[in-house]
C-alpha positions as CSV (number, residue, x, y, z in Angstrom):
1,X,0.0,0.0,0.0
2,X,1.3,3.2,-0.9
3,X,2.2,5.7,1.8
4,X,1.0,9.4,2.1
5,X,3.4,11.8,1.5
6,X,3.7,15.3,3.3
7,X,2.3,17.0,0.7
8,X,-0.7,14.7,0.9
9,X,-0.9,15.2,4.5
10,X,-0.7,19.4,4.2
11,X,-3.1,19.1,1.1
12,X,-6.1,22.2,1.9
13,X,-9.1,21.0,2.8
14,X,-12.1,20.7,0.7
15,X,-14.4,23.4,-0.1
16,X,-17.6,23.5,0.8
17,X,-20.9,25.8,0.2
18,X,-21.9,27.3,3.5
19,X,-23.9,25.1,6.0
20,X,-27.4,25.9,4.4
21,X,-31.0,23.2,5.1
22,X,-31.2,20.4,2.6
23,X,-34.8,21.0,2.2
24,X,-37.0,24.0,1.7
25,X,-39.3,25.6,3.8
26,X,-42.8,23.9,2.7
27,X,-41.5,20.5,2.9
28,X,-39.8,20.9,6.4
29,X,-43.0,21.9,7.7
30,X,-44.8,19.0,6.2
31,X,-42.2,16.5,7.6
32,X,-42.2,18.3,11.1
33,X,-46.0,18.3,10.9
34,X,-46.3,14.5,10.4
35,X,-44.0,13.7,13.1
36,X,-46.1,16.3,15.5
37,X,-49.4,14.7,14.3
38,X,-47.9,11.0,14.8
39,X,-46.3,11.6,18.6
40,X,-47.2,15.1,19.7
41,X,-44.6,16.8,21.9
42,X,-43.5,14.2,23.9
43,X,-41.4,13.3,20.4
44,X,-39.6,9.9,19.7
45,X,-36.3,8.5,19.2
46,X,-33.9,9.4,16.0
47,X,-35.2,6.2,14.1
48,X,-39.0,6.1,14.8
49,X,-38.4,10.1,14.1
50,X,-37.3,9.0,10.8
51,X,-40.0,6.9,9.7
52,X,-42.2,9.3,10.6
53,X,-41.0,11.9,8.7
54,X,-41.0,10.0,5.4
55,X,-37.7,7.5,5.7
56,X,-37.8,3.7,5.8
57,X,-34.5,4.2,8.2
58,X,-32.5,6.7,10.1
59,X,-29.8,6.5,7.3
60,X,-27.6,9.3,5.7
61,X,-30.7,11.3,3.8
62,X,-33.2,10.9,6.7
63,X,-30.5,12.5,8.6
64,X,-29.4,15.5,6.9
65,X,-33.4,16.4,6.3
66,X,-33.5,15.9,10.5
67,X,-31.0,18.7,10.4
68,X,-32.7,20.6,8.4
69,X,-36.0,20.9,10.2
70,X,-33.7,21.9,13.1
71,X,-31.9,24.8,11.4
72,X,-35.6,25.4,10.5
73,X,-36.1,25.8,14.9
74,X,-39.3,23.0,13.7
75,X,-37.2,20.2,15.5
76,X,-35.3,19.9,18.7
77,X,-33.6,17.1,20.3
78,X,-33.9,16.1,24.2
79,X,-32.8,13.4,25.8
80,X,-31.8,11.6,22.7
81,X,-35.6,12.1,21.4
82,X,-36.6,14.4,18.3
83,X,-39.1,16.9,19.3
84,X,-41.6,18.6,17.8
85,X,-40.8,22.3,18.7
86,X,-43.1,24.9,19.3
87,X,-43.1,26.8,15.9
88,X,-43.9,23.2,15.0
89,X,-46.9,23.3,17.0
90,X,-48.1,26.7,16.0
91,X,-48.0,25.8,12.1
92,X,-50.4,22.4,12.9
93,X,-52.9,24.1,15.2
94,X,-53.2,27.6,14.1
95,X,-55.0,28.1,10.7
96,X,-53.0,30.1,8.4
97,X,-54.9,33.6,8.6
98,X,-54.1,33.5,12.1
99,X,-51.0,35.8,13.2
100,X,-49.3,33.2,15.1
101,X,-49.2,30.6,11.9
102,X,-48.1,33.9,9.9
103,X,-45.5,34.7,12.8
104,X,-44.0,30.9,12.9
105,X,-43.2,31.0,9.2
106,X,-41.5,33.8,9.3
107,X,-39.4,33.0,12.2
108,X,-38.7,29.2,10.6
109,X,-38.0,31.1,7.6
110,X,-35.3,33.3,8.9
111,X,-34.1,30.6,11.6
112,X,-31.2,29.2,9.2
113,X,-28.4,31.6,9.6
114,X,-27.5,31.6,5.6
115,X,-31.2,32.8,5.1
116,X,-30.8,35.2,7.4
117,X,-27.8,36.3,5.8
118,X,-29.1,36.7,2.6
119,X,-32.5,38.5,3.4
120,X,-30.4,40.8,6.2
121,X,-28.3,41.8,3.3
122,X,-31.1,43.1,0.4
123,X,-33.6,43.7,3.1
124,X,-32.9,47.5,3.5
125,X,-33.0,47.8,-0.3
126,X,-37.1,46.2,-0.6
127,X,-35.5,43.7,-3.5
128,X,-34.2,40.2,-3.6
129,X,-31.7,40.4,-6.5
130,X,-32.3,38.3,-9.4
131,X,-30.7,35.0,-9.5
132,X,-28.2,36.0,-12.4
133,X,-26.8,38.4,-9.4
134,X,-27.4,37.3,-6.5
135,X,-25.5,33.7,-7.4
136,X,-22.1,35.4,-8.7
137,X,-22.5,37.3,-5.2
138,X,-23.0,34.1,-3.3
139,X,-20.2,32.6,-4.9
140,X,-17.6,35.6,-4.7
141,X,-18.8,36.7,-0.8
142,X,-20.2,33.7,0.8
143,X,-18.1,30.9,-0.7
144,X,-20.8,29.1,-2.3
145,X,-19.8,26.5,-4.5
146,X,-21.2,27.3,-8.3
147,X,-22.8,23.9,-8.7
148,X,-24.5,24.3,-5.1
149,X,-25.7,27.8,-5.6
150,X,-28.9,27.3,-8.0
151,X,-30.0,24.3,-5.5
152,X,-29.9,26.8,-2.4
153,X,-31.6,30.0,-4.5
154,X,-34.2,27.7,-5.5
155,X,-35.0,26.8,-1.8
156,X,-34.2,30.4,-0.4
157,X,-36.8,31.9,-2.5
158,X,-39.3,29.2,-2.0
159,X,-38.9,29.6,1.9
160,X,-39.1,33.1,1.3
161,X,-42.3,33.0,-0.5
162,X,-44.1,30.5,1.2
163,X,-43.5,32.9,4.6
164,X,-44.9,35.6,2.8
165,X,-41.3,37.4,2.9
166,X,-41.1,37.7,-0.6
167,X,-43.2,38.8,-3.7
168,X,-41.9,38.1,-6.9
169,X,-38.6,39.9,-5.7
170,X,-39.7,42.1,-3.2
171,X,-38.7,41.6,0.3
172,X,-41.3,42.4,3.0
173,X,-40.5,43.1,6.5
174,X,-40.2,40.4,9.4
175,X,-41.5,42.6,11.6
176,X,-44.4,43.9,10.1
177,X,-47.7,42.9,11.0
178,X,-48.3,39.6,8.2
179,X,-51.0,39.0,6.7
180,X,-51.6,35.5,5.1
181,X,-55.3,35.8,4.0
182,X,-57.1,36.2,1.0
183,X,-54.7,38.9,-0.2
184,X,-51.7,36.3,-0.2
185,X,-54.0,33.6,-1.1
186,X,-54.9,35.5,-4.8
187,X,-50.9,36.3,-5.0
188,X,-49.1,34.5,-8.0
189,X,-45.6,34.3,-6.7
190,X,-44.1,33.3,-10.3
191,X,-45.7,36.5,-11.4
192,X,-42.4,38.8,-12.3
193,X,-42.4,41.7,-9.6
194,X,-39.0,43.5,-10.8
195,X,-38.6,44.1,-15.0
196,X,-35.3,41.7,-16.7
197,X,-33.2,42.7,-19.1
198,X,-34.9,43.0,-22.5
199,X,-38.1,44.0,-20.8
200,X,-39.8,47.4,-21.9
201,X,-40.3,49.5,-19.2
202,X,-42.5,53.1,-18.0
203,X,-42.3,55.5,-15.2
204,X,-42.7,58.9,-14.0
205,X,-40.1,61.1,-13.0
206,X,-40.6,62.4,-9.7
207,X,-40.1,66.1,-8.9
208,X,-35.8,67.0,-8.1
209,X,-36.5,68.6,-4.7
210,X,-38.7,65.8,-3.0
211,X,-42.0,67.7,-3.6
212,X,-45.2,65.8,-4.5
213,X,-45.7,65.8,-8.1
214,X,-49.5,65.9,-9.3
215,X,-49.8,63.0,-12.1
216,X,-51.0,65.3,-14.2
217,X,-47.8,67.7,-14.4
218,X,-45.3,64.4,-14.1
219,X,-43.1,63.3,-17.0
220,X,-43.6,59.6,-17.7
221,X,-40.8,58.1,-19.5
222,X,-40.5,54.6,-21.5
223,X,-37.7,52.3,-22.8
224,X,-36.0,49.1,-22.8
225,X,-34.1,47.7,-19.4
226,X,-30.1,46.9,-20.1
227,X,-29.5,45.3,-17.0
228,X,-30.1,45.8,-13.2
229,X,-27.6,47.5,-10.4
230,X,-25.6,44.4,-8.2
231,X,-28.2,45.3,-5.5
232,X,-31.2,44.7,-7.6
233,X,-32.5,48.3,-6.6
234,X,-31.5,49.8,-9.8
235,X,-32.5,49.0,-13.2
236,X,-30.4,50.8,-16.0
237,X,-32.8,51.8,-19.5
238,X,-31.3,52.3,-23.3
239,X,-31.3,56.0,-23.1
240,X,-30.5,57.8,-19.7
241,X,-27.3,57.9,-18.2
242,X,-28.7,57.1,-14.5
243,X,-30.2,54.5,-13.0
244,X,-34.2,54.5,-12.2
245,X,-35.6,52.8,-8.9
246,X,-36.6,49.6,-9.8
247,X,-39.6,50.4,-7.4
248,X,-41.1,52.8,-9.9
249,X,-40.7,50.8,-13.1
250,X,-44.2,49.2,-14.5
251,X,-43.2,46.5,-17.0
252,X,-44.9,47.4,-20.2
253,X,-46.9,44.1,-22.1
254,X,-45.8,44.1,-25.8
255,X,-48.7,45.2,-28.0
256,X,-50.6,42.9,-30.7
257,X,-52.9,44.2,-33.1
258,X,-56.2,42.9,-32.9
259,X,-56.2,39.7,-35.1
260,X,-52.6,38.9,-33.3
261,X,-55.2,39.2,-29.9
262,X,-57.7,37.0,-31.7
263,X,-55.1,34.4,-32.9
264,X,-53.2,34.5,-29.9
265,X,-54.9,31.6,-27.9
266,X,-57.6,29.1,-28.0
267,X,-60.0,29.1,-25.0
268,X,-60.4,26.4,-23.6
269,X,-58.0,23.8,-22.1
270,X,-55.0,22.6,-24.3
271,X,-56.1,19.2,-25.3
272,X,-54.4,15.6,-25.1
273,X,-51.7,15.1,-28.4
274,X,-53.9,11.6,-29.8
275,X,-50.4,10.7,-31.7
276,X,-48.7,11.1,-28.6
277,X,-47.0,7.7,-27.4
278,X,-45.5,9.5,-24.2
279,X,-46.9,8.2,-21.0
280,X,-47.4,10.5,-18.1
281,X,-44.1,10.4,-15.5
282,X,-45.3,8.7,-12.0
283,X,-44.1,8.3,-9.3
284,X,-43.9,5.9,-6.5
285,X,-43.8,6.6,-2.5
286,X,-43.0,4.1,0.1
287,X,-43.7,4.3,3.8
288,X,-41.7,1.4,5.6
289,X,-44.1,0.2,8.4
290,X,-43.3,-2.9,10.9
291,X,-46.0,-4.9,9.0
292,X,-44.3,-4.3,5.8
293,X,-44.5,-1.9,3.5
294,X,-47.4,0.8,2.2
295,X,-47.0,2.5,-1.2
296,X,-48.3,4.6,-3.0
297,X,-48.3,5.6,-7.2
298,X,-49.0,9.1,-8.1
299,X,-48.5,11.4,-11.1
300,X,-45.2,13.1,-11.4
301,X,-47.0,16.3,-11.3
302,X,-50.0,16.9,-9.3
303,X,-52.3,20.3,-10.0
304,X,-53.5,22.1,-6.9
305,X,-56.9,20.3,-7.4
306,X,-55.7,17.0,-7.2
307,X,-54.0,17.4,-4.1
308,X,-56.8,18.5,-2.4
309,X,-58.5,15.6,-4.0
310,X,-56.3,13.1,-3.2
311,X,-55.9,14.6,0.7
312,X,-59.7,13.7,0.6
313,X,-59.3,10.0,-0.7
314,X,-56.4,9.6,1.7
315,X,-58.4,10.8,4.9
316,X,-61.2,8.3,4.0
317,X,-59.0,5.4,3.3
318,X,-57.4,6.4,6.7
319,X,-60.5,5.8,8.0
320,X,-61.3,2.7,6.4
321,X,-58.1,1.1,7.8
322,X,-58.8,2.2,11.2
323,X,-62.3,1.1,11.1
324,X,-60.6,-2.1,10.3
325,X,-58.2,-2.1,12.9
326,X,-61.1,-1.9,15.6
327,X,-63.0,-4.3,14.4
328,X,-59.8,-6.6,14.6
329,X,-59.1,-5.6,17.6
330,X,-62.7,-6.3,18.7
331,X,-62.6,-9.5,17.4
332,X,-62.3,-12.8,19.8
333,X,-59.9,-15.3,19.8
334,X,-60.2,-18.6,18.1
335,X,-60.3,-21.1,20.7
């Protein structure tokens, strides 16, 4: 066997991307959730923890996404037991227009320092930069590694989003009173909030000295966005030597004439390709029980409809099974 050398032995460690949770927010609370629902708070150990949470085992993965509901503050660990924590308990029995379910996601949404970090950082400028920026930045400042930074961006913003921190790419405040009702309910988040490069773009100029400017007397302006300022706050337009608060830009739609308006779409649903051979994707999940296993099949991509649908068909066959389960339990003994 070969011997190390003392170069081998001084070699520099390897890099990695900044401790960050291996799962976003959404399905952190839904794991946390299940394990709450399944033992309450008086929690259970690291491998029943793991089944609970979606695992057949406490191996590597079921791990790592342990960890992650803990940077998330939705898991602690006492006494060698996981634990639902109390955020945790919040998000289960608090509906979601109540302020404390609005308060727990924003706390379990800042709770991982690297999120924390990040939103800390563009907060005081009301933008999250696009991803085009904000990754370079990650990977020049924070010591992201490039193949690791689309991954965490993907999860930040979803976190971000489902907390109600973040619209399109504007960052609200943690400490303003949230409001998850109807009027984050009817919010689209892939809606674009801030214009891209290439996007046409209008505003009105606002008066030099600070004054109010009546709409009537303001100069509205128009042209095409070049690129946007590292911080996301500024967008640059063909034309003008400055750069114009993102904030006042209203992205213009491109115009069609009226038969392009006509042709433009069909209503009505797109319908199924009949020369298609392409069967939908599915996808299989497995829940490891001490009987044996319980699967289920399921499309690769479920619309909003469906899953409440399918939450309905579960709940009765949950029912079913424990209907079942008394009755066994009822039953006597063969003699």
């Amino acid at each position: 066997m070969a011997k190390s050398s003392p170069a081998d032995s001084d070699a520099a460690p390897r890099q990695r991307s900044p401790n960050y949770p291996s799962v976003g927010l959404p399905d952190a609370i839904a794991r946390a959730t299940r394990l709450y629902e399944g033992v309450g708070t008086a929690g259970a150990s690291p491998e029943s923890a793991a089944k609970l949470i979606g695992y057949s085992k406490n191996h590597g993965t079921a791990r790592m996404t342990m960890s992650a509901l803990k940077k998330f503050g939705l898991l602690e660990e006492r006494g060698g037991r996981v634990v639902p924590a109390k955020l945790t308990v919040d998000l289960a029995n608090f509906p979601p227009t109540h302020p404390r379910h609005a308060a727990a996601l924003r706390t379990a949404a800042l709770s991982p320092t690297v999120y924390r970090d990040v939103y800390t950082r563009y907060r005081p400028h009301g933008v999250l930069p696009p991803d085009d920026v904000l990754g370079p930045e990650l990977v020049a400042d924070s010591g992201f590694l490039p193949d690791k930074v689309d991954g965490f961006l993907a999860d930040l913003r979803g976190s971000l989003v489902h907390s109600g921190l973040l619209r399109g790419n504007a960052l609200s405040d943690a400490d303003a009173p949230a409001n998850h009702g109807p009027e984050l309910a009817a919010f689209d988040p892939s809606a674009p909030a801030v214009p891209k490069k290439g996007d046409a773009v209008r505003w009105t100029e606002a008066a030099e000295d600070g004054e109010e400017v009546d709409p009537e007397d303001a100069d509205e302006h128009e042209g095409v966005v070049q690129g946007l300022s590292d911080d996301g706050a500024w967008a640059f337009v063909e034309g003008y030597g400055d750069g114009v608060p993102v904030a006042d830009l209203t992205i213009v739609p491109p115009e069609q004439d009226d038969a392009e308006e006509r042709d433009a779409a069909p209503a009505g649903p797109a319908p199924t390709n009949p020369f298609s051979s392409r069967k939908p994707a599915v996808r299989t999940e497995a829940c490891a029980l001490e009987e044996g296993d319980a699967v289920l099949t399921r499309p690769d991509d479920l619309s909003p409809e469906s899953l409440v649908e399918l939450q309905a068909w579960l709940d009765l066959v949950m029912k079913k099974l424990r209907r079942l389960s008394d009755a066994a339990d009822d039953r006597e003994p063969l003699s």
